[in-house]
C-alpha positions in Angstrom: -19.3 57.5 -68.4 -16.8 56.8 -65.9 -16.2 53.3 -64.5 -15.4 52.1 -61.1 -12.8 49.3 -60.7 -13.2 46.8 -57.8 -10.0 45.3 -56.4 -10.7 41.6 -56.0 -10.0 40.2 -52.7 -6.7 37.6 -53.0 -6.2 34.8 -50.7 -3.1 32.3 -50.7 -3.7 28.8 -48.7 0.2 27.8 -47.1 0.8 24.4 -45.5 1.6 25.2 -42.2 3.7 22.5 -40.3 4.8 22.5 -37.0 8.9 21.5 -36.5 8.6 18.9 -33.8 6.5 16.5 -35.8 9.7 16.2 -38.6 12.5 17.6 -36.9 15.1 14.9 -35.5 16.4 15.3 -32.0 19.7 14.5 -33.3 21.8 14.2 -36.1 22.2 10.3 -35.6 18.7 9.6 -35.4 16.4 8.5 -37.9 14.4 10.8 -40.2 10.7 11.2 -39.4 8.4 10.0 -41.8 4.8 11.1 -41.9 2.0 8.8 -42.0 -1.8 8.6 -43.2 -3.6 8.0 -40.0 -6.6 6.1 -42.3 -7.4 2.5 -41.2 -8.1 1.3 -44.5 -4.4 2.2 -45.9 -3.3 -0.2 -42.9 -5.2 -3.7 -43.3 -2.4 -5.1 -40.8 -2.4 -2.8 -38.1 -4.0 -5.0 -35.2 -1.7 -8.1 -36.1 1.4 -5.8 -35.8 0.4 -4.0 -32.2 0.1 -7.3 -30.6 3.3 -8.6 -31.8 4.5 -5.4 -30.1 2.5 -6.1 -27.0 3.2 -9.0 -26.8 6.8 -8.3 -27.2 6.4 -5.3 -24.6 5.0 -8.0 -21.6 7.9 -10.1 -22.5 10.5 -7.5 -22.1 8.8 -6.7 -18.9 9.1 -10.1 -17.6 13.2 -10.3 -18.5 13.7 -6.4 -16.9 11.6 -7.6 -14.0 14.1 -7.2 -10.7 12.3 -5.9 -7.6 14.8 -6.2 -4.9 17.3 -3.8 -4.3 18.9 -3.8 -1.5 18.9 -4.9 2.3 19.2 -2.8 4.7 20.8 -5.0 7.7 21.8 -4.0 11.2 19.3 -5.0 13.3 19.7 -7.8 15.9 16.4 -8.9 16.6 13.1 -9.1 13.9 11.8 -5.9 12.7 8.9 -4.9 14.9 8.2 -1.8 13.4 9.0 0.7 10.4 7.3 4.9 10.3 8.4 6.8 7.5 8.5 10.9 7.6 5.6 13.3 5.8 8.4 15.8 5.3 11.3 13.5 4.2 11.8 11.0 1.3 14.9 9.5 1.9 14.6 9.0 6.1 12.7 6.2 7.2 12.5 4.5 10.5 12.8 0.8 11.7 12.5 -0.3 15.8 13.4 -4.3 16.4 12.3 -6.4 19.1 15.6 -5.6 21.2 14.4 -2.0 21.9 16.7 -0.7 18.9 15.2 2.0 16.6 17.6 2.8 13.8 17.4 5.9 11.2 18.1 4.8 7.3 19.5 7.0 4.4 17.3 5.0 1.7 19.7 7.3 -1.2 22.8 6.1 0.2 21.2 2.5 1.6 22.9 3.1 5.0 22.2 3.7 8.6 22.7 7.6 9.7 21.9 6.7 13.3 20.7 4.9 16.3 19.5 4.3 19.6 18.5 2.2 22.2 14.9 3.4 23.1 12.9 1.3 25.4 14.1 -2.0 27.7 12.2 -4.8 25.6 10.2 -5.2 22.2 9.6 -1.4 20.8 5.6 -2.1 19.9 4.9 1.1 17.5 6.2 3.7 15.6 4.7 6.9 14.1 6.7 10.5 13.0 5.6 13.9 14.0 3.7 16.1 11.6 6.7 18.2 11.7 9.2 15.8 10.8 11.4 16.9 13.6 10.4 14.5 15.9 9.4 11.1 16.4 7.6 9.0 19.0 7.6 5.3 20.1 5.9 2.6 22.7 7.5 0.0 24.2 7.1 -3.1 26.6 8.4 -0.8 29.4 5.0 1.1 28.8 6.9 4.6 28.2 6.0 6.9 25.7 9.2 8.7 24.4 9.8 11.6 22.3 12.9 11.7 20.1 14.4 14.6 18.3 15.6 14.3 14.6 17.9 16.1 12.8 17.5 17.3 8.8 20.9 14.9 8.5 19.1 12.2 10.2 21.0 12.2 13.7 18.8 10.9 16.7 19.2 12.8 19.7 20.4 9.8 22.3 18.2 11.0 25.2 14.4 11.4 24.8 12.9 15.2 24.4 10.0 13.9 26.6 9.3 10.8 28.3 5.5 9.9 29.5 5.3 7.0 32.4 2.3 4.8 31.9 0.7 2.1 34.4 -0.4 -0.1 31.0 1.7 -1.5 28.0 0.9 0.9 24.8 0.2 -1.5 21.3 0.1 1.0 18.9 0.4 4.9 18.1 -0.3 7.3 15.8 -0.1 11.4 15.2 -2.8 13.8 13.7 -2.2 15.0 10.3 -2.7 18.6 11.3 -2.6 19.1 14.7 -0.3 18.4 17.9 -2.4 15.6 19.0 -1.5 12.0 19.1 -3.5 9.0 19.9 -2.5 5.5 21.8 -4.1 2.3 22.1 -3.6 -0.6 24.5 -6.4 -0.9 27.3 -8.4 1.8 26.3 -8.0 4.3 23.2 -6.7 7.2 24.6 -5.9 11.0 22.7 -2.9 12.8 23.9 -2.8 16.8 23.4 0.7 19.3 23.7 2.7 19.0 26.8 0.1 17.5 29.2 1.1 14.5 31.1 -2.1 13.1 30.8 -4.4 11.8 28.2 -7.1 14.6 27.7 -9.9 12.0 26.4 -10.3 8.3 26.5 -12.5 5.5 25.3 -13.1 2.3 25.9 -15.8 0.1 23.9 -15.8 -3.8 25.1 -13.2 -5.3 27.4 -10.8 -6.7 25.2 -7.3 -4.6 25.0 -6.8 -2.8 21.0 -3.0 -3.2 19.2 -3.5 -1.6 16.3 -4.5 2.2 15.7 -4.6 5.0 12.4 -6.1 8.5 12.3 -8.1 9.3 9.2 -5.4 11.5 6.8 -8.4 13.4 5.0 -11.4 13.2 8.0 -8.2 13.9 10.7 -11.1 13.4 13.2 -12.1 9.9 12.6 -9.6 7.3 14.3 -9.8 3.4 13.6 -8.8 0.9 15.8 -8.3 -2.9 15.4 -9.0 -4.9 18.8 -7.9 -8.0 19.8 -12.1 -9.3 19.9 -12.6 -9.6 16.3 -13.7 -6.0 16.2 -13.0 -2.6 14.0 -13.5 0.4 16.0 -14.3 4.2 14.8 -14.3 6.8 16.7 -14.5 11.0 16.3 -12.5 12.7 18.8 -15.3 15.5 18.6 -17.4 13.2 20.7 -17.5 11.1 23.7 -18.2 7.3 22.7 -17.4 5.3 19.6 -19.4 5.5 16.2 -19.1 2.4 14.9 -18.0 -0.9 15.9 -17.6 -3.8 13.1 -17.4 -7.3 14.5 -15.6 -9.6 12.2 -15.3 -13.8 12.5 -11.3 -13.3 11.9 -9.0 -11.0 13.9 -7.5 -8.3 11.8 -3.7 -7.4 12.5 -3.5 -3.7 10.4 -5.3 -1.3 8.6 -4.6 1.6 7.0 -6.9 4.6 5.5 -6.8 5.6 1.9 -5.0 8.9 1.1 -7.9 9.9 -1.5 -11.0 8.3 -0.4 -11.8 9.6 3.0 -14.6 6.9 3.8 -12.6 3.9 2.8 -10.2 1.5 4.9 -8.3 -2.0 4.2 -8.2 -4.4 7.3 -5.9 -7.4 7.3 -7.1 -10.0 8.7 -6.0 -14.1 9.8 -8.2 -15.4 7.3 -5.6 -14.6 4.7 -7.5 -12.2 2.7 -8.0 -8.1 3.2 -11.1 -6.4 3.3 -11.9 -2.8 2.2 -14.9 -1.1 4.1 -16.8 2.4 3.1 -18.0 3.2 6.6 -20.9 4.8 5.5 -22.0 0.9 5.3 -19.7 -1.5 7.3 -22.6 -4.6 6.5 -20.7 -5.5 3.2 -16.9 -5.1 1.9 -16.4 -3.1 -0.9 -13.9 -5.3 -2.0 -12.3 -8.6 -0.5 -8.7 -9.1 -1.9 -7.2 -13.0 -2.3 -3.9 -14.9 -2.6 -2.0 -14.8 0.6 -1.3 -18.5 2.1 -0.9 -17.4 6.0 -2.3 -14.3 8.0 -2.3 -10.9 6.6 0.4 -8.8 9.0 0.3 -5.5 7.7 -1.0 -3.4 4.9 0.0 0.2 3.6 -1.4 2.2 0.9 0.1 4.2 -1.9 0.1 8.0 -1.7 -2.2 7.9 -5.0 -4.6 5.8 -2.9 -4.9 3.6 -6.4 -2.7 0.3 -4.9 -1.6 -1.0 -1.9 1.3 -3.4 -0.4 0.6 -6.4 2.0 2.9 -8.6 4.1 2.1 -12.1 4.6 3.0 -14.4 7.7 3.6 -16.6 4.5 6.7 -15.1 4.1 6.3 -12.5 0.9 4.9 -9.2 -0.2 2.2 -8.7 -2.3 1.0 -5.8 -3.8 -2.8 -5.5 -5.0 -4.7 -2.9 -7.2 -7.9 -1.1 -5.5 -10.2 -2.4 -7.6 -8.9 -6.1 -8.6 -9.1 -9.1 -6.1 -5.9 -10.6 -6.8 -2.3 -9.2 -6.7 -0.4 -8.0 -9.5 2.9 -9.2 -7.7 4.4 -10.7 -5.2 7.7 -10.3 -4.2 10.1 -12.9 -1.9 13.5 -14.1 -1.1 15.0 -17.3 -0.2 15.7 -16.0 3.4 13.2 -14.2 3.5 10.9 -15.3 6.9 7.7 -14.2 7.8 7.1 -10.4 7.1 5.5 -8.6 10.0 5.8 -4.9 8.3 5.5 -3.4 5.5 5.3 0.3 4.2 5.2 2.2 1.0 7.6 5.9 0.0 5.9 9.0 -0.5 7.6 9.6 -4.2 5.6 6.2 -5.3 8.5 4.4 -6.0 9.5 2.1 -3.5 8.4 -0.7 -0.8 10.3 -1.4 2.3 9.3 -4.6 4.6 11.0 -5.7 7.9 10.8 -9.1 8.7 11.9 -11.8 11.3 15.2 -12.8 9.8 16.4 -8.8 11.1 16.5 -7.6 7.5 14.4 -4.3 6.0 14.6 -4.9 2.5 13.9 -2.3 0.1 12.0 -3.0 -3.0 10.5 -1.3 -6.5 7.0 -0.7 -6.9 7.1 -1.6 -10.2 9.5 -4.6 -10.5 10.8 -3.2 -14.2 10.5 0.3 -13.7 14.1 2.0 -15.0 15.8 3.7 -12.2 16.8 7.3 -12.6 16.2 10.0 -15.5 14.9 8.7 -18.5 14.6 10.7 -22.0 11.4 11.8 -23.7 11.8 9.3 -26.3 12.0 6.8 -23.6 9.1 7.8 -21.9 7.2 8.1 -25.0 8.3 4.3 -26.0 7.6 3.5 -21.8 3.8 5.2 -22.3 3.1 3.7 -26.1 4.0 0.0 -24.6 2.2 0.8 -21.7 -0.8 1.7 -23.6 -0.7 -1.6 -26.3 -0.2 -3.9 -23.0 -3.4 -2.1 -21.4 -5.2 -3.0 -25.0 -4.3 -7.0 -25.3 -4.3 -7.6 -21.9 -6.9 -9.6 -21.9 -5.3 -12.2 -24.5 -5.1 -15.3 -23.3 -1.0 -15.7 -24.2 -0.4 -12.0 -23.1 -2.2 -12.6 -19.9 -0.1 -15.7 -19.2 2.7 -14.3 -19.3 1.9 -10.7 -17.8 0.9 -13.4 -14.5 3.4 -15.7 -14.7 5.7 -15.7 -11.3 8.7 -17.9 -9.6 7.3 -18.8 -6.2 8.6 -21.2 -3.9 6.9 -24.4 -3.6 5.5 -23.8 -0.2 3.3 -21.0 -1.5 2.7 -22.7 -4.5 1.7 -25.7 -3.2 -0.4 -24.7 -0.3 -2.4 -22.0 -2.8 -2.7 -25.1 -4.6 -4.3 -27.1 -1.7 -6.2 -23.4 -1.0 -8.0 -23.7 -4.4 -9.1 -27.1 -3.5 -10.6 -26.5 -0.2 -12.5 -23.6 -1.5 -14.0 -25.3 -4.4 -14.6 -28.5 -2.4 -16.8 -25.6 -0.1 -18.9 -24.1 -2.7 -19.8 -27.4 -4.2 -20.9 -28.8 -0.6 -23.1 -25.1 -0.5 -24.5 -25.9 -3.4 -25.0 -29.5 -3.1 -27.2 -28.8 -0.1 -29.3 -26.1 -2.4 -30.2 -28.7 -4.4 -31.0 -31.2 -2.1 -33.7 -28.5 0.3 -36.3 -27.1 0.4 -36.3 -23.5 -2.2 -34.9 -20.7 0.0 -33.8 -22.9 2.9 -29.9 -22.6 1.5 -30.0 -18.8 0.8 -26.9 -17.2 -1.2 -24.9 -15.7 0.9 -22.1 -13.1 -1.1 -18.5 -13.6 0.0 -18.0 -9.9 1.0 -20.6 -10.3 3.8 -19.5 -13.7 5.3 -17.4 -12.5 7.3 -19.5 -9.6 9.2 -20.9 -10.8 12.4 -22.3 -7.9 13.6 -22.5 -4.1 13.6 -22.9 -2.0 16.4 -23.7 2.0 16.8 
C-alpha cells in the first residue's frame, strides 16, 4: 500500500527592527540604548520628570530675551503700523508728522519713505494685492501709494481722493477691491469711483476705529467714540448690531479662525471678546493692564493675541486664559499706542510715543534660526513635561515670575486692592438685604449697557 507524505508547513519568527530607533546620527554621539516602556521597572519616573521640568522652566527664564531690535527714524510718536498679506519682511509705520516709512524687518532697516499727508497720518491698511497701500490723514485725503517688491514707495500718490470730513480709520476687503472708512459716518469705497458707493450712519457720535471680518469679508465692526461697537453687512442697508458698552473701546480686531469672534480694547483696562451671535455676555474678559487698552492684534493661528497698554508695555494673552502669559517693556519705553503681530508667528512690533517701533519675539526664549531634529525633539519633550507640572506650585512661580517696573507693579498692587475692597462691599450689602435684593451679577456682563438691532 502506497503512502502519501505531507510536507509540513515551516515558519521562522525574525526580530525585525527599524534603523532609526538604534542608529546614531553621528559618530560622536552617544549610542542608543533601548528601554522597557513598563512603569513598574521605573518606581522613580515622576520624581525624575519634574526635576527635568522644573529644570526646563528655569532654563526658559535665563534664555528669556524678547527684544530685539529698534527700529528708529521717526520724528514724531508712532501713529500707526499695517503690515502686508503678501510680504513677511515689509511692514509699515506712519508718525504723527505725516511720515510713513517702509521697514526691511530681515535687515532691521528702512528701505524707504515719504511724506504723505500735512499733519498726524490717522490709519493705515495694505492692499490685498500687496502692491499698494492706502492712508488718512488730518488733511482728510485719502491717498493711494504704490510699492515696489524691494520696498520702494513711489513719492507721489497713484490716486488721491479729497474729502469734506477728517477720516479716523481704514481698512481693505480680504477679497475684493473694496475698502471701507470711518470718521462721520461709515462709509464703503468700490474701484476707481470718486465717491463712496454706500454709507451708514447709526447715532450721532463720529467712529475712529474700523476692521472687516477676514473669514465673513462682509461683516465690518466699528468702534465709536459713544461707548458703542458697531456691525454691519455691506449686503444691506442699516447696521445689525450695535453693543453699547460703559467704557470706550480704542481697537478691535477679528479672529483669523473664528469668524463670529472679536476682542475690543477698552479704557477700563481690560479686553473683552464677543461671539456676535450673543453680544449680552463676553466670552471672555482678559486682566492685568494698569492704564487704557490702545490696541490689540491677533495671531494668524487665532490661538493668542498682543495688547498695548497706555501703561507703557505689551502684553500678550492666550484665547482662553484671563491673564497674560508676558509682558514685555523697556526703560524708555512710553506709552504704546500700536501694536501688531507677523504673519510667520514669530514676531511683535509696537510703535510708541518715544518715536521708536520696536520689534520683539513672540516667544521671549524661542531660538532664532534653524534648529536640528534633535533640538526640536529636546524643544517638544520639555515643552511637553512643562505642560504636565505646570500646575506645581514652584514650577508655576517661576514659569510667572517677571521684572516690572515699580509703577506697574505698584499700581496693579493698588488694582488688587480696590477690586477686592469692591467685591467685599457687594457682598456685604447681600448680607445685610433682603434675599434677592443684591442679585449676582457675573463680571463678563457688567459692562454691557445695552444692545440694539
Amino acid at each position: 500500500m502506497a503512502t502519501v507524505s505531507r510536507k509540513k508547513k515551516f515558519s521562522l519568527k525574525v526580530l525585525s527592527r527599524n534603523p532609526e530607533d538604534y542608529r546614531r546620527e553621528t559618530k560622536l554621539d552617544i549610542h542608543k540604548a533601548p528601554q522597557n516602556p513598563e512603569t513598574y521597572l521605573h518606581p522613580f519616573t515622576l520624581g525624575r520628570e519634574y526635576q527635568r521640568a522644573l529644570n526646563a522652566t528655569k532654563l526658559e527664564r535665563v534664555f528669556a530675551k524678547p527684544f530685539l531690535c529698534g527700529l528708529d527714524g521717526h520724528r514724531d510718536s508712532i501713529q500707526a503700523l499695517a503690515k502686508f498679506p503678501t510680504r513677511l519682511a515689509h511692514v509699515l509705520s506712519a508718525a504723527s508728522d505725516g511720515e510713513i516709512r517702509l521697514w526691511d524687518l530681515s535687515n532691521k532697516k528702512c528701505v524707504s519713505s515719504v511724506v504723505a499727508h500735512d499733519g498726524l497720518v490717522h490709519s493705515l491698511c495694505s492692499h490685498r494685492s500687496g502692491q499698494f497701500f492706502l492712508s488718512t490723514g488730518q488733511d482728510a485725503n485719502i491717498k493711494f501709494w504704490s510699492c515696489s517688491e524691494e520696498g520702494q514707495i513711489g513719492q507721489e500718490p497713484v490716486r488721491t481722493i479729497l474729502n469734506k470730513h477728517v477720516y479716523q480709520g481704514i481698512d481693505h476687503h480680504e477679497k475684493e477691491d473694496i475698502f471701507v472708512t470711518c470718521g462721520q459716518s461709515l462709509d464703503v469705497w468700490a474701484g476707481d469711483r470718486s465717491q463712496p458707493f454706500q454709507s451708514y450712519k447709526w447715532g450721532l457720535d463720529s467712529m475712529h476705529h474700523v476692521k472687516f471680518n477676514r473669514i465673513e469679508t462682509h461683516l465690518i465692526a466699528v468702534a465709536a467714540d459713544d461707548r458703542s461697537i458697531m456691525l454691519y453687512d455691506t449686503r444691506g442697508g442699516s447696521g445689525v448690531q450695535k453693543l453699547v458698552m460703559r467704557m470706550k473701546t480704542n481697537a478691535l480686531s477679528w479672529n483669523p479662525m473664528q469668524a463670529y469672534m472679536f476682542t475690543a480694547a477698552c479704557d477700563d483696562f481690560n479686553l473683552y471678546t464677543y461671539d456676535i451671535r450673543n453680544l449680552r455676555i463676553a466670552a471672555n474678559k482678559y486682566e492685568d493692564h494698569i492704564a487704557a487698552v490702545m490696541d490689540v492684534d491677533y495671531c494668524p493661528t487665532g490661538r493668542e493675541f498682543a495688547t498695548a497698554g497706555y501703561d507703557r508695555c505689551v502684553r500678550i494673552y492666550s484665547v482662553t486664559e484671563a491673564h497674560s502669559r508676558d509682558v514685555y517693556t523697556g526703560k524708555r519705553m512710553q506709552r504704546v499706542n500700536h501694536v501688531l503681530w507677523s504673519m510667520d508667528n514669530k514676531y511683535i512690533l509696537s510703535g510708541s510715543d518715544e518715536m521708536n517701533v520696536r520689534l520683539w519675539k513672540a516667544r521671549a526664549s524661542e531660538k532664532l534660526g534653524v534648529m536640528k531634529p534633535r533640538e526640536k525633539t529636546a524643544f517638544n519633550t520639555a515643552e511637553t513635561l512643562k505642560k504636565t507640572f505646570k500646575d506645581h506650585p514652584e514650577i508655576k512661580r517661576i514659569a510667572r515670575h517677571r521684572h516690572l517696573p515699580r509703577l506697574i507693579y505698584t499700581q496693579k498692587k493698588q488694582l488688587r486692592e480696590q477690586k477686592d475692597a469692591q467685591k467685599r462691599k457687594e457682598s456685604n450689602r447681600r448680607f445685610h438685604s433682603k434675599p434677592g435684593a443684591v442679585p449676582f451679577v457675573a463680571d463678563r456682563t457688567k459692562q454691557v449697557v445695552d444692545v440694539k438691532d
